[in-house]
C-alpha positions in Angstrom: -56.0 27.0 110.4 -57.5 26.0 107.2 -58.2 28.9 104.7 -59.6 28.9 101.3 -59.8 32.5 98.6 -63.2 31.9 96.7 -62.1 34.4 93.6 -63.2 36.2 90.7 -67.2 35.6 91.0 -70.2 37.6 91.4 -71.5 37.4 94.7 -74.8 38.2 96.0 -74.1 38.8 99.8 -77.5 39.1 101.1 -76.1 41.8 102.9 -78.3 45.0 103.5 -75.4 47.4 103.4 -73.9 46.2 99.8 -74.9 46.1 96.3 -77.0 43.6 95.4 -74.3 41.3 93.3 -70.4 42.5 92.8 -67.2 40.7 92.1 -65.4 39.9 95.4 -63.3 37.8 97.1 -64.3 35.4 99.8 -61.9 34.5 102.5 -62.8 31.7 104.3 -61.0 30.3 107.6 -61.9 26.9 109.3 -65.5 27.6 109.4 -66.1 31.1 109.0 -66.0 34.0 106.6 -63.5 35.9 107.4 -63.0 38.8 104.8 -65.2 39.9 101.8 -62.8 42.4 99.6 -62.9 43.4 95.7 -59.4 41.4 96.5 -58.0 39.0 99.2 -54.2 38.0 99.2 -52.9 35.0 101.8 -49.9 33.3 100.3 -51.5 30.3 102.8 -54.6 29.8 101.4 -56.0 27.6 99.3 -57.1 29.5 96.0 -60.8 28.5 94.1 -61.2 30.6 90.7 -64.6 31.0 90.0 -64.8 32.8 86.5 -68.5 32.7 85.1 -70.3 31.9 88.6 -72.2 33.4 90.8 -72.3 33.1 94.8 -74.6 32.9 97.0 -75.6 32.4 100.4 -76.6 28.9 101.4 -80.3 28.2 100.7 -82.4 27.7 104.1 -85.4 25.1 103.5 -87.0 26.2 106.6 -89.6 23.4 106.3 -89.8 19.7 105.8 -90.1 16.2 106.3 -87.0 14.3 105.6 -87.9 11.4 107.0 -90.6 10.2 104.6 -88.2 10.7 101.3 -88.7 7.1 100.4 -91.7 7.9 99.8 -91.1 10.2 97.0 -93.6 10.9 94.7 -96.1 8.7 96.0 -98.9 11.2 97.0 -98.2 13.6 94.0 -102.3 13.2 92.9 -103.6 13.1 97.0 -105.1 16.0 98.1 -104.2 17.1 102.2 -106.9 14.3 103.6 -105.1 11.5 101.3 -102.0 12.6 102.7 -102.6 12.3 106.6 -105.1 9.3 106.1 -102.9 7.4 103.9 -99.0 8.3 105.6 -99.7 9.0 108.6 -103.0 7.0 109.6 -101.7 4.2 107.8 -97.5 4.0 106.7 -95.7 6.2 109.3 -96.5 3.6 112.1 -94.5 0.9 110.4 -91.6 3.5 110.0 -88.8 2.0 111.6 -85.4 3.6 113.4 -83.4 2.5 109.9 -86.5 3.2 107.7 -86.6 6.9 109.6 -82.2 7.3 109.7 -82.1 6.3 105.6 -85.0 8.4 104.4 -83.4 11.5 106.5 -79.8 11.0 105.0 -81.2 10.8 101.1 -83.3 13.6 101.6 -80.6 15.9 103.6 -78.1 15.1 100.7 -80.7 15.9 98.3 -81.4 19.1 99.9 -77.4 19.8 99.8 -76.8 18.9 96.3 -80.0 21.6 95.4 -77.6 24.3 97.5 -79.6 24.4 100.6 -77.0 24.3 103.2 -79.9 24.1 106.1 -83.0 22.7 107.1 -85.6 22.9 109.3 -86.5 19.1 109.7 -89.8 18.5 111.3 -89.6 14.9 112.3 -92.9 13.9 113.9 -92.3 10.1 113.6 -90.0 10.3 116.4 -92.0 7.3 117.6 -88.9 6.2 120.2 -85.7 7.5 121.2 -84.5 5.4 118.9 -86.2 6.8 116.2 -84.9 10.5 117.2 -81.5 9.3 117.3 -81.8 7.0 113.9 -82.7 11.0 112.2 -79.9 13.0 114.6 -77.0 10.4 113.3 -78.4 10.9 109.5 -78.4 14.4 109.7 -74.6 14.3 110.6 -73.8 11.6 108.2 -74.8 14.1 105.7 -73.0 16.9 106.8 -75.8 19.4 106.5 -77.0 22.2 109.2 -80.3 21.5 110.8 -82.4 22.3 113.0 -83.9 19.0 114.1 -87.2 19.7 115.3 -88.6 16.6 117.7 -92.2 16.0 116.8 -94.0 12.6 117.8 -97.0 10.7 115.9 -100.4 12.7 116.3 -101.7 11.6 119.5 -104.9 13.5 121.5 -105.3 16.7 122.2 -104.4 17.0 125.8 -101.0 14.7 125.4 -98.5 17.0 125.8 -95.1 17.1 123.6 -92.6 14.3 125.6 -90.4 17.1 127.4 -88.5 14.1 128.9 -87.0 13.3 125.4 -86.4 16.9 124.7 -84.0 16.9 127.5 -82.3 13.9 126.5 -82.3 15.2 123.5 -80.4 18.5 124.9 -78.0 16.8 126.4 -77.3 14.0 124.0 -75.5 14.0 120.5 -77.2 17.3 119.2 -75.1 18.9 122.1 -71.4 18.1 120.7 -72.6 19.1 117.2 -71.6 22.4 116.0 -73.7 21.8 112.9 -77.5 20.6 114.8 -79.5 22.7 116.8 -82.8 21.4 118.8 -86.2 22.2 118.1 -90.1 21.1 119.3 -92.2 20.2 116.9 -95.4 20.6 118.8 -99.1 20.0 117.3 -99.7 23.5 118.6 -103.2 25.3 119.4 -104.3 23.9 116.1 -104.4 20.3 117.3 -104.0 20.4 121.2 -106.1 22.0 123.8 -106.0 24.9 125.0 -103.6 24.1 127.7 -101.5 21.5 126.8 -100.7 24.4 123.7 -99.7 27.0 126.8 -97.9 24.1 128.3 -95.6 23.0 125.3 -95.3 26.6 124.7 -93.6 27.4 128.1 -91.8 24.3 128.0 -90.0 25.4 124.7 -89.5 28.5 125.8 -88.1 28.1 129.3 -85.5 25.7 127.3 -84.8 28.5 124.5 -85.9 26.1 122.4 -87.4 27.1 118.4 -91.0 25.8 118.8 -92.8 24.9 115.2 -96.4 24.4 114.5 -98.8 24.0 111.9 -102.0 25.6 111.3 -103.9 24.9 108.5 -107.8 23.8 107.2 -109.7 26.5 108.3 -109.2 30.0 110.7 -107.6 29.2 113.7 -109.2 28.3 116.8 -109.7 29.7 120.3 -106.8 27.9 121.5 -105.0 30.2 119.8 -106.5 33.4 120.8 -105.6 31.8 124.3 -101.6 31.5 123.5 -102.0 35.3 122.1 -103.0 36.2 126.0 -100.9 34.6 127.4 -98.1 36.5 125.6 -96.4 33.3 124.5 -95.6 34.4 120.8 -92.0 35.5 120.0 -89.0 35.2 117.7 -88.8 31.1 119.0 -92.3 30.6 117.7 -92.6 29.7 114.2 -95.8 28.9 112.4 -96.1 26.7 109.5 -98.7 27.4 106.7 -100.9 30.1 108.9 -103.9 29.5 106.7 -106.4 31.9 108.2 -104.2 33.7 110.4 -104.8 37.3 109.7 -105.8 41.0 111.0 -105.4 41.8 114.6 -103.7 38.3 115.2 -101.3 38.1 112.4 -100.1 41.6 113.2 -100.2 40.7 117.5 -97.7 37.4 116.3 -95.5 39.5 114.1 -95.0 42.2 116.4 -94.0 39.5 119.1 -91.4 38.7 116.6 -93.2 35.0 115.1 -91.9 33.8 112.1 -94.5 31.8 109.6 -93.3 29.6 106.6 -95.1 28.9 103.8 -94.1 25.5 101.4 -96.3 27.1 98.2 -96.4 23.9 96.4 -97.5 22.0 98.5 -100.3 24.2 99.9 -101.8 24.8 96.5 -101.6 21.5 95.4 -102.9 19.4 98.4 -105.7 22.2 99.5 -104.1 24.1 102.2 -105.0 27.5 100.5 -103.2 29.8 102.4 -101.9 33.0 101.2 -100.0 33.7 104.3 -97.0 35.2 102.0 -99.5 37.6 100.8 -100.8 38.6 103.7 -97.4 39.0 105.8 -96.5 41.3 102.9 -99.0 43.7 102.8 -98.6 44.2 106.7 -94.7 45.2 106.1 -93.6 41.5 107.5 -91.7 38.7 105.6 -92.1 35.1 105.2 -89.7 31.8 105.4 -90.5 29.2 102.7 -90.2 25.6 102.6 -91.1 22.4 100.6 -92.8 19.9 103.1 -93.1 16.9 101.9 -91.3 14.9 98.4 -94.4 12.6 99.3 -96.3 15.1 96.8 -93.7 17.5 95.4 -90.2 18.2 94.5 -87.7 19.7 97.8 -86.8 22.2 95.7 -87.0 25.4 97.8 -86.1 27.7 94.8 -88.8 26.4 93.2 -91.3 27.4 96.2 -89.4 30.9 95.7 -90.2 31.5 92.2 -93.8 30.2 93.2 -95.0 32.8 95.8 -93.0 35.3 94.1 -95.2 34.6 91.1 -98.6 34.8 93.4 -97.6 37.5 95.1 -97.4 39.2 91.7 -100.9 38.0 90.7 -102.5 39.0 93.5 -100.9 42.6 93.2 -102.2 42.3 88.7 -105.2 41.0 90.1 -105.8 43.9 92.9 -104.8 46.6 89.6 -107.0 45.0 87.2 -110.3 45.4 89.9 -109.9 48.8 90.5 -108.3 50.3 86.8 -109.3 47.9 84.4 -105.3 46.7 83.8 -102.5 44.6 85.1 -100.2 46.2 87.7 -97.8 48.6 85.7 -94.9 47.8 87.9 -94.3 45.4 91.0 -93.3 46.0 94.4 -91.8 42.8 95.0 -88.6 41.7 93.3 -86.1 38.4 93.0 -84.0 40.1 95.8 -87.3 39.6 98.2 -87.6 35.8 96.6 -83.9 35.0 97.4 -84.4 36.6 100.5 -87.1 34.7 101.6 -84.4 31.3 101.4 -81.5 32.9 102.5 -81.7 35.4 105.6 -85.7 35.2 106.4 -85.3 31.4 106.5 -82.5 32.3 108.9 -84.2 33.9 111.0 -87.3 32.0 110.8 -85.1 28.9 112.3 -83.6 31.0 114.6 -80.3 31.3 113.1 -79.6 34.6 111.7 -76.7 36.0 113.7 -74.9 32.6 111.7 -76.0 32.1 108.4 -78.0 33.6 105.4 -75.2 36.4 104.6 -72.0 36.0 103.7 -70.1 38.9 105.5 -67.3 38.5 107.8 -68.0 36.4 111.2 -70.7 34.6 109.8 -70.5 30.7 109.3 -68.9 29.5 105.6 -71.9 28.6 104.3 -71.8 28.8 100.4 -73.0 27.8 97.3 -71.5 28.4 94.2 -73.7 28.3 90.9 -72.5 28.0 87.5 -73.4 30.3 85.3 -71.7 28.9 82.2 -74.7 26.8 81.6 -77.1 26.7 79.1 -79.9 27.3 80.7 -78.4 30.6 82.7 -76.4 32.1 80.2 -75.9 35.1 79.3 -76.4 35.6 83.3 -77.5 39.4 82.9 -78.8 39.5 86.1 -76.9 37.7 88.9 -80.1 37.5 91.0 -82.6 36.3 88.4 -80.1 33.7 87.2 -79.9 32.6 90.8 -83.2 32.3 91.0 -83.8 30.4 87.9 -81.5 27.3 88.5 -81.7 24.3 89.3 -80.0 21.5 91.0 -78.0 20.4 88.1 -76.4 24.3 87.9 -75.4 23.7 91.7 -71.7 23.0 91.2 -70.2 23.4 95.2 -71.9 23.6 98.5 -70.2 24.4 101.2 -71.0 24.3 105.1 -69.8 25.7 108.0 -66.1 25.9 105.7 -66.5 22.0 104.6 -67.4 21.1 100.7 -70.2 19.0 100.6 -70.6 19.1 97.1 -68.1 19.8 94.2 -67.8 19.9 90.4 -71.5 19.2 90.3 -71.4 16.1 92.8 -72.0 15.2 96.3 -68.8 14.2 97.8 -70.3 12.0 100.4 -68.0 8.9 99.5 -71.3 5.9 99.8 -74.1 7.1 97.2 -74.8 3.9 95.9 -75.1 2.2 99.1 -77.3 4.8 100.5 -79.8 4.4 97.0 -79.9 0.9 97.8 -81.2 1.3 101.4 -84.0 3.9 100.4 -85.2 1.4 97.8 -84.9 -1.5 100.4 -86.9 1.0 102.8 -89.5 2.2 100.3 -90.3 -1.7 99.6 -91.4 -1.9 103.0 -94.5 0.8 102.3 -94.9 0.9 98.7 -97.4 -2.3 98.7 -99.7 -0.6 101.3 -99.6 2.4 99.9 -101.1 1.5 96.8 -102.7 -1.7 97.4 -106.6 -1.8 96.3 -107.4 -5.1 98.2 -110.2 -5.6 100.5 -109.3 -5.3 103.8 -106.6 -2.6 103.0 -109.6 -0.1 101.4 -111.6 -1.0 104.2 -109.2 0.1 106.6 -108.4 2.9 104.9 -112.1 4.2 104.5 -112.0 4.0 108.2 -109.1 6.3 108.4 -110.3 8.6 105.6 -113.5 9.5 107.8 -111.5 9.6 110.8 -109.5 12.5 109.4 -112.2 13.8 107.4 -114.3 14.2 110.8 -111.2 15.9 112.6 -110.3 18.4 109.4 -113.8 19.3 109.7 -114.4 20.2 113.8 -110.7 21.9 112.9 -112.2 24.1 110.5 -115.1 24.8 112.1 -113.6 25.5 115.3 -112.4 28.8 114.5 -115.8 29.7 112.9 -116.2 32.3 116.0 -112.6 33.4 116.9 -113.0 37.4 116.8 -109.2 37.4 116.7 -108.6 35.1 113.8 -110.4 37.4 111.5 
């Protein structure tokens, strides 16, 4: 048995029934937490002093897209019709098995070095089994805990998701991994009919499968209302964005137990508009938050925390100011509820909450240590706000499931260079295309601009007369 004493920093357990940071000791055997005293003594164990830090439950980025990080930074100026004409009516379908296994491993060890300890990857490029298993071998390269949810490129509305690889899928590598968990990423009642919705739905469910979906551009559609009948909504349902999900639906879908994520950067920036976060709050529900896609911005889930905390905030000085004339003088929501929504709501939005997002006794080792000695944190006053305000350089371990994944500030994955070489390689496959201006390539792309354009706008329409979504 391997046991390691994490000693003499502040921890922030996430757990309901303790104070909200206090110095304890962490004992941690093979891969779980096995005591959390004000002091731990095994003459066996391995000891790790951490004076001057603060701990912390592993960060949950309950939303993205590793597989298009070699793509990074490309679409930072594309609004949402940009991004799906441009990467995935014109890049993902020369995505390879190594393009999609390389840009999964450098953006799962980018997500460990920033203290997330688990993702919820939504790979819809799975254009081949291949493909799947090219993202599945990456994820366990980098040591991280995922759920790996199987999407496929768009196709029409009444193609349902490929079950067939699902069960493969089951019974395949993700099944001796203690680390990967299986998912759908299904286009959902947003972007399938009616019944091929109900019948990805069922399939999910009758699996016990986590079952993602977008919805987005507009209020949602009757599909939808359709699903709500059919009583297929439940703590395995998990709704990405939710722009224009509200009254008697939101509140049918959180008292079914759906979870909804919100990636606040991105939405603002690419024209999503959603304020889901908002609107779960004020109905007594929570939210899961994620980053979507390093296509337009960074996969920095704390900084998607510190985001919709801020909005949430400016909606409430906003609400003050209409009815008294002045900002808000105090506010309901506070860092705890920020960390919160990356830590145990992102559990539970993936499904994962009896394992991670706390640390208490029986729950998996995942851990992230930050440094509080540094410059930008210090004097750390207030364990949760320093938390809250770091960034990836104040990151100094991560640990999963009782492994170190990153120490002294550093990935300890042994081939970094070797793995920047292969995402450049990749990303000089794309990078022409994606920014070429020559003839035929902005003729093609006009076509696939009004392609999208047409199908964002029957999307938005669509729910124009759903009594539900309202």
């Amino acid at each position: 048995m391997r046991r390691k004493i994490l000693k003499g920093a502040r921890v922030i357990t996430m757990d309901p029934g303790r104070p909200d940071h206090e110095k304890l000791d962490i004992l941690v055997e093979d891969d779980r937490i096995a005591a959390v005293a004000e002091r731990v003594d095994e003459t066996d164990a391995e000891i790790i002093d951490l004076p001057d830090r603060i701990v912390v439950p592993g960060f949950v980025n309950a939303h993205l897209h590793t597989w298009q990080t070699a793509l990074r930074g490309t679409g930072a100026d594309w609004t949402l019709h940009e991004y799906l004409a441009r990467t995935h009516g014109e890049i993902a379908r020369r995505y390879s098995a190594s393009d999609l296994h390389i840009g999964t491993l450098a953006g799962a060890l980018n997500q460990l070095d920033s203290g997330v300890t688990t993702v919820g990857d939504w790979c819809h490029n799975c254009r081949t089994p291949d493909h799947a298993d090219a993202a599945i071998e990456a994820l366990t390269e980098a040591g991280i805990r995922a759920v790996f949810l199987h999407g496929t490129a768009h196709g029409g509305p009444k193609k349902p998701h490929n079950i067939h690889e699902v069960d493969r899928l089951l019974s395949g590598p993700i099944a001796e991994n203690e680390l990967l968990t299986l998912g759908m990423a299904i286009k959902g009642p947003q972007l399938s009919s009616s019944e091929t919705a109900l019948t990805d739905l069922r399939a999910g469910a009758e699996r016990g499968l986590l079952v993602s979906m977008h919805q987005s551009v507009g209020r949602p559609s009757a599909a939808w209302t359709k699903v709500s009948d059919a009583g297929l909504w439940g703590p395995r349902t998990n709704i990405v964005h939710g722009t224009g999900i509200s009254g008697q639906m939101l509140r049918t879908m959180v008292e079914a137990g759906a979870t909804f994520t919100s990636t606040p950067e991105n939405e603002l920036a690419q024209g999503h508009c959603t304020s889901i976060v908002e609107d779960l709050l004020a109905i007594g529900a929570q939210v899961s938050l994620g980053t979507d896609t390093e296509i337009a911005v960074a996969g920095d889930v704390l900084a998607a925390a510190r985001i919709s905390l801020a909005r949430v905030r400016a909606r409430a000085h906003d609400y003050s100011r209409s009815t008294s004339g002045l900002s808000a003088p105090e506010v309901g929501t506070s860092t705890k509820h920020a960390l919160s929504w990356i830590t145990t709501e992102g559990a539970r939005a993936l499904g994962l909450d009896h394992r991670i997002g706390s640390i208490k006794p029986g729950m998996q080792a995942d851990i992230v240590v930050i440094d509080a000695r540094a410059f930008n944190l210090l004097p750390a006053h207030n364990p949760l706000a320093a938390t809250l305000h770091s960034h990836p350089g104040n990151v100094e371990a991560v640990m999963v499931g009782g492994d170190w994944r990153k120490r002294n500030h550093a990935l300890v994955h042994p081939d970094l260079r070797r793995i920047a070489q292969e995402l450049e390689r990749s990303a000089e496959r794309f990078i022409d295309e994606s920014v070429s201006t020559g003839v035929m390539t902005r003729a093609r792309r006009e076509v696939v601009r009004r392609v999208v354009h047409r199908a964002m706008l029957r999307q938005a329409r669509s729910g124009e007369d759903t009594p539900t979504s309202h």
